[in-house]
C-alpha positions in Angstrom: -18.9 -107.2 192.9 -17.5 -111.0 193.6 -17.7 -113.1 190.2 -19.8 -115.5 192.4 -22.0 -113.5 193.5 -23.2 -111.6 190.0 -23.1 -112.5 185.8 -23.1 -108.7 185.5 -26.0 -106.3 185.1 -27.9 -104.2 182.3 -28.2 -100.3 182.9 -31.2 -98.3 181.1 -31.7 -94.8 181.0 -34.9 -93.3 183.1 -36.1 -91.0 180.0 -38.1 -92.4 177.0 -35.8 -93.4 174.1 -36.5 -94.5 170.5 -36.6 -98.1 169.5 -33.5 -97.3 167.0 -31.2 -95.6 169.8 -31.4 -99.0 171.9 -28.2 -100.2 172.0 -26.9 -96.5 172.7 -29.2 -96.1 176.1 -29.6 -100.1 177.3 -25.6 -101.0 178.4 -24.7 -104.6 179.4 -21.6 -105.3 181.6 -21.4 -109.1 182.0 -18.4 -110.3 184.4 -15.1 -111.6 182.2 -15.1 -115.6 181.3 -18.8 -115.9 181.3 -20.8 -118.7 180.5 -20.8 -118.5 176.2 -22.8 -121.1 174.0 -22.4 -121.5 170.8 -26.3 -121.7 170.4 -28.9 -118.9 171.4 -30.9 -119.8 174.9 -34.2 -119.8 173.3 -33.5 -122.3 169.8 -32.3 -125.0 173.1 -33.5 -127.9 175.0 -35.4 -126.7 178.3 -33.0 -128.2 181.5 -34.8 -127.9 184.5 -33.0 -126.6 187.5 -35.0 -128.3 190.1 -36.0 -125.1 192.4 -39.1 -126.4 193.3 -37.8 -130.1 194.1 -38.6 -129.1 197.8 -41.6 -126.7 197.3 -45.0 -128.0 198.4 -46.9 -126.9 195.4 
């Protein structure tokens, strides 16, 4: 997997699993020297990536 190409993925067990035993069944490889912030995503100012600059809706 190129660095470019994926941040890294999440892996989650088929079966049912209890609320409690999350962490142990929902692992998270993110790729070395990703992006860290010092705030959390959702407490920051909304920046638009401009996507839909060229869409016609």
């Amino acid at each position: 997997m190129g660095k470019d190409i994926c941040e890294g993925f999440v892996v989650r067990k088929m079966e049912q699993f209890r609320y409690n035993d999350f962490a142990l069944n929902m692992p998270k490889w993110v790729r070395p020297h990703h992006v860290k912030t010092d705030e959390h995503w959702m407490y920051r100012e909304v920046v638009l990536n401009q996507l839909l600059a060229n869409s016609e809706d």
